[in-house]
C-alpha positions as CSV (number, residue, x, y, z in Angstrom):
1,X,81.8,-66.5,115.1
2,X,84.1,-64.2,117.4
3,X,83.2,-60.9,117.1
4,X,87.1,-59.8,117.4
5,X,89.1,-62.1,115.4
6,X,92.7,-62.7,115.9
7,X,95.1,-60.6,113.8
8,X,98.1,-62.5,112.2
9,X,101.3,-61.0,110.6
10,X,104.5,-62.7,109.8
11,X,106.9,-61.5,111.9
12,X,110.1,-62.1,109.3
13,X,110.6,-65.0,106.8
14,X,114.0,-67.2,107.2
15,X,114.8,-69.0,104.2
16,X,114.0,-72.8,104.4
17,X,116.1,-75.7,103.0
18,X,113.9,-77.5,100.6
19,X,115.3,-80.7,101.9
20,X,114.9,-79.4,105.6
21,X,111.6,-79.7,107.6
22,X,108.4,-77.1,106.2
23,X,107.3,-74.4,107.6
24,X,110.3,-74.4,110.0
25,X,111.4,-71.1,108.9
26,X,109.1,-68.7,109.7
27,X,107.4,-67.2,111.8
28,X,104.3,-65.9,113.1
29,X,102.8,-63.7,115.8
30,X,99.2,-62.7,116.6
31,X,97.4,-60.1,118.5
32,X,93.8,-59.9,119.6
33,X,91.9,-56.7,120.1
34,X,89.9,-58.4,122.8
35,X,86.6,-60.3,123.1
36,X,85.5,-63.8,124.1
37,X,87.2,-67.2,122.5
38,X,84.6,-69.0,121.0
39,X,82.9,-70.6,117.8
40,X,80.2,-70.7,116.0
41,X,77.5,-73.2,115.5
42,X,78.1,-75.4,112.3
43,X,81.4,-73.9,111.0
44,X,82.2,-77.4,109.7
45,X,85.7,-78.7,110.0
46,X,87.7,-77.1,112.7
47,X,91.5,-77.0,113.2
48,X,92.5,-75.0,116.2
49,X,95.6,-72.4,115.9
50,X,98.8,-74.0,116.2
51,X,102.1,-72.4,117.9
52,X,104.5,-70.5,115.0
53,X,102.6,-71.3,111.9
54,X,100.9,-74.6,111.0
55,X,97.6,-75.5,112.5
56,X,95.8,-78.7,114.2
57,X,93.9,-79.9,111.5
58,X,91.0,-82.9,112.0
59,X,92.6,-85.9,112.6
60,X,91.9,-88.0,109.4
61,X,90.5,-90.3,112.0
62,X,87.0,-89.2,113.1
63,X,86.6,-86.5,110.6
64,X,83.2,-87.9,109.0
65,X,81.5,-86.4,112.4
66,X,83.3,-83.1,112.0
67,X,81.5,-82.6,108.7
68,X,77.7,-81.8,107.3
69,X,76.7,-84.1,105.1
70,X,78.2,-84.3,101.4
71,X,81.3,-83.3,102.8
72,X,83.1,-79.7,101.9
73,X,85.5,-79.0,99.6
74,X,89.0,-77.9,101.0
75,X,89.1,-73.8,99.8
76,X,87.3,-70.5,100.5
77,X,84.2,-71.6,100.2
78,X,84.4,-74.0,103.6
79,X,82.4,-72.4,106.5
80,X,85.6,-72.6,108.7
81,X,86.1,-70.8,112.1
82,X,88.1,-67.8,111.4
83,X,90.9,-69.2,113.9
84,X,90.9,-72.4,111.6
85,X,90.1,-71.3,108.0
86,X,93.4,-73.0,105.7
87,X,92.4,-70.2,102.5
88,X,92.5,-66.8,102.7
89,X,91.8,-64.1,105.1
90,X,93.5,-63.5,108.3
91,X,95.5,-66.7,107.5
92,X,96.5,-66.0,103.6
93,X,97.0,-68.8,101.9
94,X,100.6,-69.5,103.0
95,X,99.3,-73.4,105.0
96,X,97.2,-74.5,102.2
97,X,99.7,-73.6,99.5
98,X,102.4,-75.5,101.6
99,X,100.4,-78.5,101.4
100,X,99.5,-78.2,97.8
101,X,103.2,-77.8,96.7
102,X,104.5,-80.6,98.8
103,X,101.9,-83.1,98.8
104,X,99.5,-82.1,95.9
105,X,96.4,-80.5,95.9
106,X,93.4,-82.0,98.1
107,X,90.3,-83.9,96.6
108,X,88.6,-83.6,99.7
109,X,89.0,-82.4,103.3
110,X,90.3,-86.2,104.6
111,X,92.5,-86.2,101.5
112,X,93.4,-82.7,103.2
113,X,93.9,-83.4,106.9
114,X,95.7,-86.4,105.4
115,X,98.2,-84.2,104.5
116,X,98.3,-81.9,106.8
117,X,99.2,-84.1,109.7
118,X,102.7,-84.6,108.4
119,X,102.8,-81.1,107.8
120,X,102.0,-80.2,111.2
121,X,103.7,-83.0,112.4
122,X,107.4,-81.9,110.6
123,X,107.3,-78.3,111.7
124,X,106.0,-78.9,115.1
125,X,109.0,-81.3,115.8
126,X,111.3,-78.8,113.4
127,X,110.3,-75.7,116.2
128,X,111.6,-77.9,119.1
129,X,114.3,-79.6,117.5
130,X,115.5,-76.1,116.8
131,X,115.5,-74.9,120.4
132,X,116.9,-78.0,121.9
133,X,120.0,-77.6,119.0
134,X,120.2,-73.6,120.9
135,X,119.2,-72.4,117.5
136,X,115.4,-71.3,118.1
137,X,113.9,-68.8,116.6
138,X,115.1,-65.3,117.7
139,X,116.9,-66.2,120.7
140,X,117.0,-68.8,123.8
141,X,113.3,-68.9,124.3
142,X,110.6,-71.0,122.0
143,X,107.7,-68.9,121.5
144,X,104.6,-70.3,121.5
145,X,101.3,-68.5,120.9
146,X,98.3,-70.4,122.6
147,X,100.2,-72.4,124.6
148,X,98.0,-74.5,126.3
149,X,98.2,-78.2,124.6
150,X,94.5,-78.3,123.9
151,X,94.1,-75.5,122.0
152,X,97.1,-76.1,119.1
153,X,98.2,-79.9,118.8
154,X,94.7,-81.3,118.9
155,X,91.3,-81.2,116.8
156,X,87.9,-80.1,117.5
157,X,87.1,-83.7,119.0
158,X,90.2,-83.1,120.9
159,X,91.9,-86.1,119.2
160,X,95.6,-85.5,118.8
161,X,97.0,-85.2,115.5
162,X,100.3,-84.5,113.6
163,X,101.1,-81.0,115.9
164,X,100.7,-82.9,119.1
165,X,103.2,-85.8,118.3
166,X,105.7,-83.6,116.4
167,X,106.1,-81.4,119.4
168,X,106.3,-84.5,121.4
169,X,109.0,-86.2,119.7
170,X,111.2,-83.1,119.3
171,X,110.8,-82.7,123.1
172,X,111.3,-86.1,124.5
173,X,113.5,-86.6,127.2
174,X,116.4,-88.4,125.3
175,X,116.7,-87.6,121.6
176,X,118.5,-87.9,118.0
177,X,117.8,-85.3,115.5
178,X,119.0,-84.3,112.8
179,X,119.2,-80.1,111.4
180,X,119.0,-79.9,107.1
181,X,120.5,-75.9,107.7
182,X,123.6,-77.9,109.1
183,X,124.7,-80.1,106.6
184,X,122.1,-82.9,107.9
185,X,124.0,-82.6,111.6
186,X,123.1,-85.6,113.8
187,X,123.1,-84.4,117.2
188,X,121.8,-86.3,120.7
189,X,120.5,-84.1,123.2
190,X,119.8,-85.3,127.2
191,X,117.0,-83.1,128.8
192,X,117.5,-85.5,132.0
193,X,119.3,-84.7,135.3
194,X,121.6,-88.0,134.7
195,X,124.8,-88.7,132.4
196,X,123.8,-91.6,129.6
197,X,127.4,-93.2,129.4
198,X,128.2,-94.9,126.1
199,X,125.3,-94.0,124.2
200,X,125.3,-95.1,120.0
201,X,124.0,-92.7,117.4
202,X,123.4,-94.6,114.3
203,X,122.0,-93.6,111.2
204,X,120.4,-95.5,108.0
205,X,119.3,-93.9,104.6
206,X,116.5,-96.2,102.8
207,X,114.3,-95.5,99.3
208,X,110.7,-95.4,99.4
209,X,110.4,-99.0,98.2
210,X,112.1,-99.9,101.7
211,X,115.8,-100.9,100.6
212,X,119.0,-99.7,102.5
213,X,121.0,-97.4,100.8
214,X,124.5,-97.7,101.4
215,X,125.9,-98.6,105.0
216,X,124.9,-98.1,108.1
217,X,127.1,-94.7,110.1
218,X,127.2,-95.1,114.3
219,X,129.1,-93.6,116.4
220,X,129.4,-93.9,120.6
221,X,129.2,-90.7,122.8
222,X,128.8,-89.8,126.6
223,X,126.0,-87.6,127.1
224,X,126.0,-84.7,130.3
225,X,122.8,-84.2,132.2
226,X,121.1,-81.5,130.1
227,X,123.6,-81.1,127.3
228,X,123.8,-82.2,123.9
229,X,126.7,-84.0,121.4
230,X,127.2,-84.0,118.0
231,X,127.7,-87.4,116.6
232,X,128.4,-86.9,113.0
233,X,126.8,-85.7,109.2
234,X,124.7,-87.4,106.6
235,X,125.2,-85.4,103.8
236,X,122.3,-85.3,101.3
237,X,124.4,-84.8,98.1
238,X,123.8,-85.6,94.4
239,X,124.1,-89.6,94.4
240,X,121.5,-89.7,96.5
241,X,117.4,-89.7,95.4
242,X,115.6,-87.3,95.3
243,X,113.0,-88.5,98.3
244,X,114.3,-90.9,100.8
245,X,114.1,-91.7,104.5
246,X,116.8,-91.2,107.4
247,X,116.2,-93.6,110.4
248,X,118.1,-91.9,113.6
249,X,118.7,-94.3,116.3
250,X,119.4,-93.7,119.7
251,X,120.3,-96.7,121.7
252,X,122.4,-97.0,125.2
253,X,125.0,-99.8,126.4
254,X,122.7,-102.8,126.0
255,X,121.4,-101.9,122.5
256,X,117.9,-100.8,124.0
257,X,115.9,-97.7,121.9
258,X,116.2,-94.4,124.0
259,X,114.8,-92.1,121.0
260,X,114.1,-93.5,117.3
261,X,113.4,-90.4,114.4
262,X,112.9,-90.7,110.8
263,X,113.4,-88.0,108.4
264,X,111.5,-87.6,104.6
265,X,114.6,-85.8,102.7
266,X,113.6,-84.3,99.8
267,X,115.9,-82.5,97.4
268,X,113.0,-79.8,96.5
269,X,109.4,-79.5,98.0
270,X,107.3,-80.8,95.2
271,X,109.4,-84.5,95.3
272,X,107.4,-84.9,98.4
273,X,104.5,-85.9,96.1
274,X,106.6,-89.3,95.8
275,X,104.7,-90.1,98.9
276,X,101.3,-89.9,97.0
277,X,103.1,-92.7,94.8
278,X,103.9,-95.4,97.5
279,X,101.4,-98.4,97.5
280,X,98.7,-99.3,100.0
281,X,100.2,-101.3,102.4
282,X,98.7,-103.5,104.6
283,X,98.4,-103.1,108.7
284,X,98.0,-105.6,111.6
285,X,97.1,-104.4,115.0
286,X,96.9,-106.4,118.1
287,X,96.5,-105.6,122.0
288,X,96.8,-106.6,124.9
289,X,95.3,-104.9,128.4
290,X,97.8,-102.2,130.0
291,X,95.6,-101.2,132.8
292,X,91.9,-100.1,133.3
293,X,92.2,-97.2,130.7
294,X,95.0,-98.2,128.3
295,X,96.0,-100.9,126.0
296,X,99.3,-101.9,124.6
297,X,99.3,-102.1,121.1
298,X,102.0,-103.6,118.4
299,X,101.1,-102.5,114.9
300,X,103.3,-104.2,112.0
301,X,103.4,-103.1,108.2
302,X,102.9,-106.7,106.7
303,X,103.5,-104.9,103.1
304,X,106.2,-104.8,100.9
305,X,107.0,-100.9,101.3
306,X,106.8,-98.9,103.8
307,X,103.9,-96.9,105.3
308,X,104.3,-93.2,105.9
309,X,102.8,-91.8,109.2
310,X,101.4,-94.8,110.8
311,X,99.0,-93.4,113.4
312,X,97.0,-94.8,116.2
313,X,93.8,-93.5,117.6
314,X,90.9,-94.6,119.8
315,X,87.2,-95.5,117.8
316,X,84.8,-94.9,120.4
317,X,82.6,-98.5,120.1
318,X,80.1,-99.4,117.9
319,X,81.4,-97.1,115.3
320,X,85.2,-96.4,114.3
321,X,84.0,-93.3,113.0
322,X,83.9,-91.9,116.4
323,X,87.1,-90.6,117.7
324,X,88.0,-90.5,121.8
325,X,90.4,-88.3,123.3
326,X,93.9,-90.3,124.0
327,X,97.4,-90.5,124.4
328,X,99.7,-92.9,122.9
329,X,103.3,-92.6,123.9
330,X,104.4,-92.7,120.2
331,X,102.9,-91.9,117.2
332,X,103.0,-90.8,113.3
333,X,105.8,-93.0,112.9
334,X,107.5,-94.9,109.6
335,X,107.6,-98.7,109.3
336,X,109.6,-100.4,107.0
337,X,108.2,-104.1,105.2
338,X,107.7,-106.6,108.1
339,X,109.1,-104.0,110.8
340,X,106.3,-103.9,113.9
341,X,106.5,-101.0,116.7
342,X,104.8,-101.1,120.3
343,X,103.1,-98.4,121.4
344,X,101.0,-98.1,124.7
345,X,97.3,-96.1,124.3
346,X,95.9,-94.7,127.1
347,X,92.6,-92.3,127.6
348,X,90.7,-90.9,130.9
349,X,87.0,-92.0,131.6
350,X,84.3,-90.0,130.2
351,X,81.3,-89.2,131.6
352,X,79.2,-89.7,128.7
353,X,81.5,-92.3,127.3
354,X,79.9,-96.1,126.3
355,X,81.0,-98.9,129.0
356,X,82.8,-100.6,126.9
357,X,86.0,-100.6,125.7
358,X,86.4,-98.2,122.8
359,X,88.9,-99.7,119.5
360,X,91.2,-99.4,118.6
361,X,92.5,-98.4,114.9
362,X,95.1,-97.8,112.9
363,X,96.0,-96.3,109.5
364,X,99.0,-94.6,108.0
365,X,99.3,-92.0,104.6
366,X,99.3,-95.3,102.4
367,X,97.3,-97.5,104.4
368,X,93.5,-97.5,104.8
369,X,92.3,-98.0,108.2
370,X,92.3,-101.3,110.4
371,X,90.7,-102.0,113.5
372,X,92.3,-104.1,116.3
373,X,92.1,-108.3,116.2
């Protein structure tokens, strides 16, 4: 283990909506007397440090090679790396009781990093979502600690997880989001050099069994190269339950997708468990060749209710255990009954990498794991 540890403080606490996205609020800052970063042999499951306050925990996907046999139990006793422990210590117990009280407590460390990926995944997009809205977190900068993408937003394996596509979709080029501490503000924001003329902002509310609640609100706005527009409000008030889902669209003139973003809204923290109620759900996953080292994939929920956090990944052949490094240009994304999304997967060639083709697979929070047909 490192002989000089990293020493963490919270910086300040800022109060968070308990509809509005967790761990958003507060912050975190770390200082290291000096010393070498590294780890230790055998420290079982690793997560590495991730910027502000939630960390990169294993990728559900994979996570039997990231463990001794029998498994560990998620809590003190796990031999973690003091940069990833989840219990007490440098870290407190601040991330693992956010987990608990939102999603429940963990019967295991995949039931864990289960949960944990939409944690990460929420107040990764939350920190950049705040800066693009020119409300960061004390002042006109984002601060990051360990900026460098491989050592916050992605696992021991260097699979990406939750952290890694959170941050991605709050930073996209062309976005809708949405800001709980604003009255559920729907803004679009352009981080491009060039106007999008007649853009629509459109917004949905759905219950978890999948079913539209109420109509549809859109509105049509001009967005300037690097600026942002408010579109309009979603209120979450009383008539509303408890849990549901916000769909954001984006679209421009013809109707085509510039940014789609879906928001859990939950009137307290603990009626995120709802989630832990929502039926399996079946996937189907099909590809087709993109290019020497990628594949484009369409994964559809062919369920009845929706899956939570559908996530793609790369098995490295024979075994789906195995995960390889990739990207996919979306990710840890919501599909309704029926509804299908296209995503394109693409990894660089390893050195010690099997000749084949590695799989691809797909799971979501309520769906077990499916390999490509």
């Amino acid at each position: 283990m490192p002989k000089n540890p990293p020493r963490l403080r919270l910086s300040r606490r800022v109060p968070v909506s308990p509809g509005g996205s967790l761990l958003a609020g507060l912050g975190l800052s770390a200082t290291r007397p000096g010393g070498d970063w590294s780890y230790a042999a055998g420290t079982g499951l690793r997560r590495a440090l991730h910027e502000l306050t939630a960390s990169g925990a294993p990728a559900g996907i994979g996570i039997a090679v990231a463990q001794p046999p029998g498994g560990h139990p998620v809590g003190d006793d796990v031999p973690w790396s003091p940069y990833d422990r989840p219990g007490t210590g440098q870290w407190s117990d601040a991330y693992l009781t956010a987990v608990n009280d939102r999603l429940g407590p963990s019967s295991s460390p995949a039931d864990f990093c289960r949960k944990a990926q939409l944690v990460n995944y929420e107040q990764a997009r939350a920190a950049f979502e705040a800066w693009r809205a020119g409300r960061p977190l004390g002042g006109e900068t984002l601060p990051l600690w360990v900026a460098h993408p491989g050592a916050h937003r992605r696992d021991h394996g260097l699979a990406a997880g939750g952290a890694h596509y959170g941050a991605r979709k709050g930073a996209e080029p062309l976005h809708v989001q949405a800001a709980a501490t604003d009255g559920w503000q729907v803004l679009a924001a352009n981080g491009t050099a060039a106007a999008v003329h007649r853009a629509t902002v459109t917004a949905r509310l759905h219950d978890l069994g999948g079913r539209p609640i109420g109509a549809p609100v859109s509105r049509q706005l001009d967005l300037a190269p690097h600026g942002t527009a408010d579109a309009f409000a979603v209120p979450f008030d009383r008539s509303l339950p408890a849990t549901h889902l916000l769909r954001l669209r984006l679209t421009d003139g013809a109707g085509r997708v510039l940014s789609a973003n879906d928001y859990l809204r939950c009137r307290t923290p603990t009626d995120m468990r709802s989630l832990n109620g929502l039926p399996s759900v079946p996937l189907s996953l099909r590809t087709r060749p993109a290019g020497p080292l990628a594949v484009t994939a369409t994964v559809r929920n062919t369920g009845t209710s929706p899956a939570a956090m559908v996530r793609l990944a790369l098995a490295a052949a024979p075994a789906a255990d195995r995960v390889r490094p990739a990207v996919a240009d979306d990710n840890c994304f919501w599909l309704l009954p029926g509804e299908s999304r296209q995503v394109t997967v693409s990894w660089a060639a390893g050195g010690d990498e099997p000749a084949a083709r590695p799989a691809l697979v797909a799971e979501a929070y309520n769906a077990l794991r499916v390999r490509e047909a």
